[in-house]
Structure formats: structure tokens, C-alpha cells
N, C-alpha and C positions, 0 to 999 in steps of 0.2 A: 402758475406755471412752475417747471419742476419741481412739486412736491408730492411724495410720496404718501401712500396712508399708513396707516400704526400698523394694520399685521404685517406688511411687509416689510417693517423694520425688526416685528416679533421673528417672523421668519427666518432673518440673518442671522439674528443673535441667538436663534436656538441652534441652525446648522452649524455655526462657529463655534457653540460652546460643546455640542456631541462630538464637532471636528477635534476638538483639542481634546476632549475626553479621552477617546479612542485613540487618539495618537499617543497621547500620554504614555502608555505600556512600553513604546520603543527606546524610552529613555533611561528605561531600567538595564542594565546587562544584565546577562545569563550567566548563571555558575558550569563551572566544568560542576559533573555528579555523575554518581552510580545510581542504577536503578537494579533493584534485588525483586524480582516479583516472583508468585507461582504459577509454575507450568499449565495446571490445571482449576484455577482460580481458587479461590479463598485465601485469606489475610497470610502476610508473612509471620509467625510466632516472633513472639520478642524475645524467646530462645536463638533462634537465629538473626535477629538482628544483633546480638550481644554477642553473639559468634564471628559475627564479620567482623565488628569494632574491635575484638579479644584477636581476631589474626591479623588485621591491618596497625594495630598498638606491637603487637610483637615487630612489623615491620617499620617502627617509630611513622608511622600515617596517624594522624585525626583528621576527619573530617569536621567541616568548621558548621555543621549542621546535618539532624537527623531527623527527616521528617516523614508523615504518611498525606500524599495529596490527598485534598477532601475528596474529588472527585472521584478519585480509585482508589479504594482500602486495600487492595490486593497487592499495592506497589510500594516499597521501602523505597527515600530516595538518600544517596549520602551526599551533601555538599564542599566540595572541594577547593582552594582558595587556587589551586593553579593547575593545569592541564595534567604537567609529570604527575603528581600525587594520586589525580582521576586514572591514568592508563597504569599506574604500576598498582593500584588498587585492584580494577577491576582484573588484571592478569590475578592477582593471589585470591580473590573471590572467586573465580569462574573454576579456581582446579580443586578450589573445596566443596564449594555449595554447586557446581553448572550442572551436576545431575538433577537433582530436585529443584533448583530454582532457577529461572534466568537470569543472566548478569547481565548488564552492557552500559555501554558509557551511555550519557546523556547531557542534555544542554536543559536544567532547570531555569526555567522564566523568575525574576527577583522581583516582577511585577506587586507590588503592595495589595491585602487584602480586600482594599476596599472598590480596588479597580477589578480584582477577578471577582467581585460581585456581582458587579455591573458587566459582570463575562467580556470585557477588554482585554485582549489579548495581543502580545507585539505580532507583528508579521513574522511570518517563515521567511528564514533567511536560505538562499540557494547555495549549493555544493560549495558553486567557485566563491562565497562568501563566508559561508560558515552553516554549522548544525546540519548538514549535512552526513550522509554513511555509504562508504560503498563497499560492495559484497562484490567476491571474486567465487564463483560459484562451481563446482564439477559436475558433472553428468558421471553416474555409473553405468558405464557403455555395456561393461560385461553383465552388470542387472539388466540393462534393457535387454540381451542378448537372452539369459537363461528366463526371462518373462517370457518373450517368444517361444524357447523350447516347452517351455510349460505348457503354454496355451496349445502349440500342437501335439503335447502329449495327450491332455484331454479333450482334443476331437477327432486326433487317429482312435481312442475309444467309442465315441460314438458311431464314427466314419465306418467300423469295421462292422459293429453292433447294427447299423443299418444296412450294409451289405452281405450280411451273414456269412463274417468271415472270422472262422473262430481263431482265437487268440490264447495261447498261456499267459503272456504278461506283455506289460507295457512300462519298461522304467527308464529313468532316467541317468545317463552313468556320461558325467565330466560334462563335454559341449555338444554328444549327441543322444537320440532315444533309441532303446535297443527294442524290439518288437521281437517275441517269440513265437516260435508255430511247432506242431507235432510234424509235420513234414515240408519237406519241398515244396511240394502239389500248392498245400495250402499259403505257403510263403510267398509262392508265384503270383497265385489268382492274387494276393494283396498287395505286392508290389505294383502289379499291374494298374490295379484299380486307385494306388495312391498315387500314382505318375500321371496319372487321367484326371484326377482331382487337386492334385499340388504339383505343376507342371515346370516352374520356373524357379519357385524359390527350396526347394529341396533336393540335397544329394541321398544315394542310394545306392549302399553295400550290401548286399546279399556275401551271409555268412555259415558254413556248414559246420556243422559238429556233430560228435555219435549222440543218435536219437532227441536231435532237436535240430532244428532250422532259423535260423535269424536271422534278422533285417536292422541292421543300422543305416539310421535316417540323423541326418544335417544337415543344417544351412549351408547354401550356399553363400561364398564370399559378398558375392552382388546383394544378397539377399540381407546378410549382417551389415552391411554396409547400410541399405535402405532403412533396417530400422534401427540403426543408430543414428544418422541425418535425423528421421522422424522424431525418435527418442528426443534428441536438441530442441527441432522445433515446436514439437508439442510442448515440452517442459519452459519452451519461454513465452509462449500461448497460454498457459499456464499462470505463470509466474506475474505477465500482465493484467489477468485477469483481479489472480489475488493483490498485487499494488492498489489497483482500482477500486476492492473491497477496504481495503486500508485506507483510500482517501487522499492517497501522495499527487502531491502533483506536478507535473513537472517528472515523473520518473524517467532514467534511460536505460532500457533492458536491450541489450544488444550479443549477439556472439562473438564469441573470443577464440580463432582456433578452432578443431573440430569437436572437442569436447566440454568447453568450458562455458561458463557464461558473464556476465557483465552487470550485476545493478545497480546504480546510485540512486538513492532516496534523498532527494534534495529538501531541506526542510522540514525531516522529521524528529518528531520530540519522545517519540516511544519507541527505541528501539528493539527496545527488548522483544516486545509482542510483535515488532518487523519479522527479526530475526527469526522468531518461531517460526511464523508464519511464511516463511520465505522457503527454510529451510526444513519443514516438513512434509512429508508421506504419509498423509492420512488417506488409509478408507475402510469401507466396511464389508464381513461378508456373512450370510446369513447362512447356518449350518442347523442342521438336524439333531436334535439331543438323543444319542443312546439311554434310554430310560430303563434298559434290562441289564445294562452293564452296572457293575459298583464302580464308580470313580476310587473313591478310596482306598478298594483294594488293585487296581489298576496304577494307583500311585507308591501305591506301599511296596508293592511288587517288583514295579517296573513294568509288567506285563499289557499289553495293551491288547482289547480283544481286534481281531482281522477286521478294517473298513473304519477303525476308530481311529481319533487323534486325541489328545490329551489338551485341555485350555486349564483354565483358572479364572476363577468371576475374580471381582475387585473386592472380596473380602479373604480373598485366600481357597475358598472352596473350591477342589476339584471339579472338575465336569468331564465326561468325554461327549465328543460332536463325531460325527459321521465325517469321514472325509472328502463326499461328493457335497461340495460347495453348490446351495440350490441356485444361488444368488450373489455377483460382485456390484463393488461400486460404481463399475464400470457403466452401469446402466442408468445410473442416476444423473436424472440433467436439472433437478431444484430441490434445494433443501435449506428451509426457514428451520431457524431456532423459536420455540414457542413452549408453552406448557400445558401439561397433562389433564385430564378431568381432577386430579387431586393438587393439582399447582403445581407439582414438581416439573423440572427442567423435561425440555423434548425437543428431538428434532420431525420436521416434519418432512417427508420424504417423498419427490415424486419419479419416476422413473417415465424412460421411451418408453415408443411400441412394441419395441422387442422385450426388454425388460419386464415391459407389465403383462404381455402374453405369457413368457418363460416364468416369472413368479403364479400369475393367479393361476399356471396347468399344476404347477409344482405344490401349492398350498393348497389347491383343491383335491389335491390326493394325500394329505395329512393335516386330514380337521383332525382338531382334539389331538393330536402331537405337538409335544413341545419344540420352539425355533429358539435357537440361541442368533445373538448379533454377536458379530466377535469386531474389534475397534484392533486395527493393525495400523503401525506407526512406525513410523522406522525415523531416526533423527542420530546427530552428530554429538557426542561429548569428549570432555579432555579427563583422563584419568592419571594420575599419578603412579607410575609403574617405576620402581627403581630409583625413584626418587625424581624423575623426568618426566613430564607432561606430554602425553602420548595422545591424539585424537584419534576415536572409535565409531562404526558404527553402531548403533544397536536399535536390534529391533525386538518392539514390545509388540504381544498380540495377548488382550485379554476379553475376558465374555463381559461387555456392557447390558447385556439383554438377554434373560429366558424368560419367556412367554406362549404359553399353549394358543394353537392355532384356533381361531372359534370361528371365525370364517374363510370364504375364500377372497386373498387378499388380490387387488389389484396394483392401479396408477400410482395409487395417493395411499400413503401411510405413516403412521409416526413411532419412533423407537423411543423406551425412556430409560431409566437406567444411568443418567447423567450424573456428575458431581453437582454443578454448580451451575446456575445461568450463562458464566463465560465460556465452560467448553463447549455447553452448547453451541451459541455464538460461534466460536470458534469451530470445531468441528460442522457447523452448516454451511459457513465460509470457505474451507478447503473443498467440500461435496461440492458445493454449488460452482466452484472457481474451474472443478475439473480435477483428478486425479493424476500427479506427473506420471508421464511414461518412465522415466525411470527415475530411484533415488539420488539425491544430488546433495553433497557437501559442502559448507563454506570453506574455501582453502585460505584467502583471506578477508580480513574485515579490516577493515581502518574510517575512522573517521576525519572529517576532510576538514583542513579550517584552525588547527591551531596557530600555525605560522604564516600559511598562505593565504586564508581566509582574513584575518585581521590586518595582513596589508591589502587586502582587497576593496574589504571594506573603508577603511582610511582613504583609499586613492578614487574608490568609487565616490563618499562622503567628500572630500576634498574639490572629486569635479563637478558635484552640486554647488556645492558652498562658492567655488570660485566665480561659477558660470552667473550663479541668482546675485551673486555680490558687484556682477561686471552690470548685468541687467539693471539691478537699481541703481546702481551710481551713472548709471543713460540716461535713465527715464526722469530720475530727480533733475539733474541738470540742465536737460534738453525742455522736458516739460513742466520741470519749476513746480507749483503746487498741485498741478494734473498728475504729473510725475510722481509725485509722493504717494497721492491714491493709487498710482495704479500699482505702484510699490507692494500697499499694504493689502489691496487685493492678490498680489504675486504670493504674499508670504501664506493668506487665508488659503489660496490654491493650493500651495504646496501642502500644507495641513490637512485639508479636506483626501488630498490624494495619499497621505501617509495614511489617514482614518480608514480608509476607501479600503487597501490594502489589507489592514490588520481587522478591520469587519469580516472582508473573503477571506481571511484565512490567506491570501496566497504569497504563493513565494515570489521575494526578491532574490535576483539575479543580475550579474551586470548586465546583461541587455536591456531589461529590466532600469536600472539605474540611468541607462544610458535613454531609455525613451521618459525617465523625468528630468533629466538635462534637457533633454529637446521642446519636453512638454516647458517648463522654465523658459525657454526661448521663443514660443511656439504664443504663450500666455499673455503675453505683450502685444501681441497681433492686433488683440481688437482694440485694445487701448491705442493704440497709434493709429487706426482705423479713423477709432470714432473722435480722438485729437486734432486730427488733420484734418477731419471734415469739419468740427469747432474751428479748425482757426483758418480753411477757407471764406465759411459762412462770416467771421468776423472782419475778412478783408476785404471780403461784399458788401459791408455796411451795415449789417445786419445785428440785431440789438445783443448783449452777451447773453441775458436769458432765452432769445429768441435761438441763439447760433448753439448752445447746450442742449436745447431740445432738436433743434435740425440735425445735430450732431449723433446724438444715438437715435434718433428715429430713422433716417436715412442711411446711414451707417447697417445698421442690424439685419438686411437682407445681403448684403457681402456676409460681412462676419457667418452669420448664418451658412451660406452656399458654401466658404471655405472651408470651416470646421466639418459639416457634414460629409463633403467627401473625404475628407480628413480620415473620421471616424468610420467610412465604410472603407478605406485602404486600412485600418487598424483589425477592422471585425473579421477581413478577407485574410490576413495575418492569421488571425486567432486561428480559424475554421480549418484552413489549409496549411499553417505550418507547424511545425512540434519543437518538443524542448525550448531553449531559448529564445526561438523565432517567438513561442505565446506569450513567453516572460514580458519582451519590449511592449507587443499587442496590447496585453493588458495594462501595463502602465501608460502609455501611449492613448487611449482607450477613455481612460478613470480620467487623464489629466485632460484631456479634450472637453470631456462634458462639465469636471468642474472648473474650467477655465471660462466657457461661453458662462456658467451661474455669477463668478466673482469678476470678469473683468463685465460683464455688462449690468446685471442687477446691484451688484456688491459696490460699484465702484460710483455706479447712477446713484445709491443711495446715501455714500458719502459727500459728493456733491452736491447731491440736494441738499444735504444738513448745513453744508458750508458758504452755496451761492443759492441756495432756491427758493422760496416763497416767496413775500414781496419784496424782497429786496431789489432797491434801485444801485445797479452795476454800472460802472462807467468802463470798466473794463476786467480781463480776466489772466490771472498769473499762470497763463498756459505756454510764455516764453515764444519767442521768433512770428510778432505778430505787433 
């Protein structure tokens, strides 16, 4: 009676020994650091690593290590022995090197090599603890505003072209579009027919002058209004998707005001690539090569031929494209990063039903003409003007792709033309996440957790430590040498659920904290369960080996029944609440299931080593009995 067999003691001691492995990493601290990576991937030069050190020495800074993760070659990290040193750092990096590289603070792991071997990693600590980033984000309202006028600048030309209402021109001057005509007659019949087809959100001046007729057309207020609201919402529809592609968890993207937005990244270790990612305007649009035009005398010139625009591929070479856009990004709802029939970098591109209608009519009227892609980016940097650090936007649009049309193209297609495997990544990311409706700035960034995070964590650590220290000095006293087991089953539990944690990847947070306090109190349960049924069974007369096995055999359908609904109020947590509501869940959750493994397996199995086989018992040191 009570004795166990050999695997299932192999069983303990391996869970115990993986449990201590994996928690191991949390015992390392993180360095304040900079991270220096490239925009567009491939390695930092060690020209500019020696650049940074050469402007942070002139500002008496050394960082206290210089490394390249093995994991990402593409990322410089600098190690910093204290928080001041890491933010006045990364301020004099971002205004030299933030156009070509990204700067941002970081929380390097000091985890030893031999444990990120074994890919042991500490847990993500949450905002209100630490490693934490929040981004204070803007909306460019008046972008969203002149995208609109754009877009109906180019379907009043179609709209007229399909009513056969002929037009002089169609431009675009300040916040409205001016529509010209040869007379009256004809400015009429169009006004007419634009009021019938754009009836609520457009105003409508009719304007005379000698021997021409005009029509200025804009939005109405209600109208700028609506897509500006939209502009917000789409851009944080947006913004969630791409977090999601990042892998954060625990993010909170909220509105701020009518044009601003909200995101904290709880628990992330790369900021840099957030920041990109967050804070860019990527998409793509597919134009027409002028192949009778000379680019290069069209650059030399100045002179552009009429229906052309002027690009530039990524080697410097002139191009002109055609200014009627066959194709925007707009249309693209999936786009995987992959590679070419030669290996090089690709993204793979699928478009709606409108999309792949609009492209396959459009590319089956120019087989055998060349298509250029052209990659438009619009993104935030800090430039040094007058000796002050002035934040800009700028926007880059270069030709990633000419390619002669050989068929006609549909749904499904791939651009190549890439640098490197990350942008592509990257760029299929931002496609596939959705294009923001309008560009948007970081106004501020801060990172969360040097002052407030580390008493967080202290007072969160403290009410572990207090709570699990009250718990054992119970259990030892009240039940004497039961007590001690269920102790060291307490302390196995808490280890398993640190492991548990830094396995998932997930973040701690105080609520979080707070449901392994609970779990700590919660984990005792069954041991007092299946104690108190030992030491009734022993007040019945019943023999100590016999009232041990009465004890957890009869005991384990309670335990059971309460843990379970336990654990489905924990899952109904998860499913249906956000932010910190999951935080507690999941800890709550982990410590549930390995509390039923350590307080009934774990604890049976040290008992049996101590009172089980044949031993003749006359009684047992389980106290008040």
C-alpha cells in the first residue's frame, strides 16, 4: 500500500528539473540598451557602430557592452549600466543615425548562453511592471481630407468620360477640385449629373469667366467630418491588426481625442521594428512604363513629357511611368513574403474581386508592355535644423519592380525586386495588416518602468513572498510533517507556474501577480482536503497506512469538482475579457492545473517515500489527531 512505481517518480523529477530550467532566465535582470538596426534589413556596418560609440564618447557615455544577437544580425545592441545613460543615448543616436537606422531603447535579457540554448527565456514583464512602450500616435486629418479629394478627382474623370461630358481639365487647387468646360451648356448638363451621382457629400460652385466655364467642387463639412471619424477608426483597425502580426500581447490601442491615438506594447523586447511597424505608410501601386520617352533627358531637362511622372528605381536610374495608376494597394486583402523561381526575396500578392477584375481588364490590354511597382512610404524622422532637432515627415516613393507584362494577370501574383528577406516580411506585413487611411506620427514615445515599474515589481514580488511565507508557516505548524510536504509541493508549484509563463512567452502584469497570490492560497486547498480526510479516517480507527490511501482516494473527486469549475471561471475570463482581465486568467489558469499535478501526485509521492511500503506505523505527524 502506498507505493508508487519508478516512472512516476522519473516523471516528477523531470517536470521539476525542466520547471527549474525554464524559470531559471527570470533570475537574470535586463540591461537598460539601445538597439541600432536597419530600416530595410541587412547588418549594421561596423562603420556605424564606431559612429555611435565616437558621438556617445564625445557625450562622456560608454556603454558597458557591444553586441550583435545571434538570433538577428541586422540589430546592434549597446549595453547600458543605468536607465539615464540608455535615454540620453538614444536622444544623440536617433538625430544622427534615425534616418537610415532605427534607434530605440530596449530591455536586453542578461540571461546566460547556455540557457538561450536551450531557448529559455524570462517572461514579458507588463507596462505597469516594466519593458513596456507607449506610443502617443497622430492622425493626419488634413491627409485623410486631400486622399479623399484625390480619389474624387479621379472618378469625376471617369464619371464624365462615361457620360459623355466633355471636360478641359480636372485639377486639384488648395481643399477643392476645379472642373473646367468650354461653356455653360456643358458645365450644366455636369453639374447636373454630379449632384445625381454625389448627392450628400459634395458642395457645388459654379463659376463664370471669359470663354470658359467652371465648376468648383468640395466637401461638405459633414462630409470631412465622416472621413476623418473613419480615417481614426480604420487607422486603429489597422494598427491592431499589425500588433497582432508583431505577436504583443496584451496590447491597448485606444482613442485619445478626435485625432490622436493610444498604444502601449506591454512586454516587448524589439522596439525598434514596433516602432517601424507602427509608425508606417506602406503600399504599392502599379504604373505603366513610358518606353518612347528618354528618362534621362527628361531628368536632365526637367522637362516631363504630358501623362508622365518621373520615379527613380533603387539604383539611382531614372524611369518615367504614366500617371494613370492601373492599380492601388487598396485592393490587396493577402500578401505572404516568399521567394522567386531564382531565390530571391518576393512578395506574393492577392487582390478582391474588384481588384483582380480592374487589374486582369487593365493587363490584358498591355501584354508585352512593361509595369513598374512603385513602394510609397511615408514615415517620421528628427533632423537637426539650426542646430535643433525638428521632427519631419517624409515621403519616399521608389520603382521596386519593372517587369514586361507576358500575361494577363489576375487574383494571385508576385512582385520581386526586394532587398532582403526582412522587407519583404516586412512589407507583406503592413499589405496584408491593411493600408492606414491616413499617415500618422508618433508625437510621443516613452518607455514605461524605470521608476514606476521597479517599485511595481518589488511590492508585486513582496506580496508573493509575504503571502507564500504566511502559507508555509500554517501548514508546517498546523500539519507538522504533512505540512512541510505540502510546503515543498507549494514552492514546486510556484516554479512550474514561473516556467509555464516564460515557456508562453506571456506577459506578467499585476493582475497577473495578483492571480499567483491567489493561486499560492488557492494551492493549499487540496492538501487540507485530502489532510483532513487523513485525520478523520484516523479518528475512526482506521489504520495510518490505511487512512493515507482513504485520504487521497476519497478526497480527489472534491478536489477535482472544485479546481474544474475553478478553471472554467478562469478560461470564461480569458475568452471574454481583455487587457488585464487575461493577464490574471492566465495566471490563474497555469496555477490551477499545476497545483491539482504538485499538491496530489507530488505530494502522494513524497509521502509514500516517507510513510509507504511496508512500513508498520503506529501513528502519523499530521498534528491535531
Amino acid at each position: 500500500m502506498n507505493r508508487y512505481p519508478a516512472w512516476k517518480y522519473v516523471l516528477l523529477l523531470t517536470v521539476l528539473a525542466v520547471g527549474i530550467l525554464y524559470a531559471l532566465p527570470n533570475l537574470y535582470p535586463s540591461d537598460p540598451a539601445v538597439q541600432i538596426s536597419a530600416r530595410k534589413g541587412g547588418e549594421v556596418p561596423e562603420a556605424v557602430v564606431q559612429q555611435a560609440l565616437s558621438l556617445l564618447e564625445e557625450k562622456g557615455i560608454r556603454p558597458k557592452a557591444v553586441e550583435h544577437p545571434a538570433e538577428a544580425r541586422d540589430k546592434v545592441l549597446l549595453r547600458f549600466t543605468d536607465t539615464d545613460a540608455q535615454l540620453t543615448a538614444v536622444d544623440i543616436l536617433q538625430l544622427h543615425l534615425g534616418e537610415q537606422y532605427s534607434v530605440a531603447v530596449n530591455l536586453a535579457p542578461s540571461t546566460p548562453d547556455w540557457l538561450r540554448a536551450l531557448n529559455a527565456k524570462p517572461m514579458y514583464l507588463g507596462l505597469d511592471l516594466r519593458g513596456g512602450v507607449h506610443f502617443l500616435m497622430e492622425v493626419d486629418m488634413e491627409a485623410a481630407v486631400n486622399k479623399a479629394l484625390s480619389r474624387y478627382e479621379s472618378e469625376f474623370r471617369g464619371f464624365l468620360r462615361k457620360q459623355k461630358i466633355r471636360y478641359l481639365g480636372i485639377t486639384r487647387e488648395g481643399d477643392h477640385i476645379l472642373l473646367k468646360f468650354k461653356d455653360a451648356a456643358t458645365r450644366d448638363r455636369a453639374l447636373e449629373a454630379l449632384r445625381e451621382e454625389y448627392r450628400t457629400d459634395l458642395t457645388y460652385e459654379p463659376v463664370d469667366e471669359p470663354r470658359i466655364a467652371l465648376l468648383r467642387v468640395a466637401l461638405s463639412e459633414q462630409a470631412k467630418r465622416a472621413i476623418q471619424d473613419f480615417a481614426l477608426k480604420q487607422n486603429i483597425t489597422t494598427l491592431r491588426k499589425r500588433v497582432n502580426e508583431l505577436g504583443v500581447a496584451e496590447p491597448i490601442i485606444q482613442q485619445q481625442g478626435r485625432d490622436r491615438i493610444v498604444v502601449q506594447l506591454p512586454g516587448v523586447q524589439d522596439t525598434a521594428r514596433a516602432k517601424d511597424i507602427l509608425g508606417a505608410t506602406a503600399t504599392l501601386e502599379f504604373r505603366l512604363v513610358d518606353e518612347k520617352a528618354d528618362p534621362w533627358a527628361a531628368e536632365r531637362t526637367g522637362r516631363i513629357p504630358p501623362g508622365d511622372r518621373l520615379y527613380h528605381e533603387r539604383n539611382g536610374n531614372p524611369v518615367l511611368l504614366k500617371r494613370q495608376v492601373m492599380l492601388t494597394g487598396d485592393y490587396i486583402t493577402d500578401a505572404a513574403s516568399t521567394f522567386d523561381q531564382n531565390g530571391r526575396p518576393a512578395v506574393a500578392i492577392t487582390l478582391d474581386g474588384k481588384g483582380a477584375s480592374r487589374f486582369s481588364k487593365v493587363t490584358g490590354k498591355h501584354i508585352k508592355d512593361l509595369m513598374a511597382v512603385v513602394f510609397i512610404e511615408t514615415k517620421t524622422v528628427t533632423r537637426l535644423v539650426d542646430g535643433k532637432p525638428v521632427r519631419k515627415r517624409v515621403r519616399s516613393e521608389e520603382v521596386i519592380n519593372i517587369a514586361r507584362i507576358q500575361d494577363q494577370l489576375s487574383k494571385r501574383f508576385q512582385i520581386t525586386g526586394l532587398d532582403s528577406p526582412r522587407e519583404a516580411h516586412d512589407l507583406a506585413l503592413l499589405l496584408r495588416a491593411g493600408a492606414l487611411a491616413a499617415p500618422m506620427q508618433i508625437i510621443e514615445e516613452r518607455t514605461i518602468g524605470p521608476s514606476m515599474g521597479k517599485e511595481n515589481i518589488e511590492q508585486g514580488f513582496k506580496s508573493v513572498v509575504i503571502g507564500f511565507v504566511l502559507v508555509l508557516v500554517f501548514m508546517a505548524v498546523y500539519y507538522r510533517v504533512f505540512g512541510l510536504v505540502a510546503d515543498l509541493a507549494l514552492t514546486f508549484n510556484l516554479v512550474l507556474v514561473v516556467a509555464a509563463l516564460s515557456l508562453l512567452q506571456a506577459t506578467l502584469t499585476m493582475p497577473g501577480i495578483a492571480g499567483i497570490v491567489l493561486t499560492v492560497g488557492m494551492a493549499v486547498d487540496a492538501n487540507v482536503l485530502i489532510y483532513e480526510r487523513i485525520r478523520e479516517e484516523l479518528r475512526n480507527g482506521m489504520s495510518p497506512q490505511a487512512a493515507i490511501h482513504a485520504g487521497y482516494e476519497k478526497a480527489f473527486s472534491t478536489i477535482a469538482d472544485a479546481n474544474i469549475t475553478t478553471l472554467i471561471a478562469a478560461v470564461v475570463l480569458f475568452v471574454f475579457g481583455t487587457g488585464p482581465i487575461k493577464g490574471f486568467a492566465v495566471t490563474l489558469a497555469l496555477g490551477i492545473v499545476s497545483s491539482m499535478f504538485t499538491a496530489i501526485m507530488g505530494t502522494r509521492a513524497v509521502i509514500n517515500l516517507i510513510y509507504g511500503g511496508r512500513r508498520k506505523l503506529k501513528s502519523l505527524s499530521i498534528g491535531g489527531v
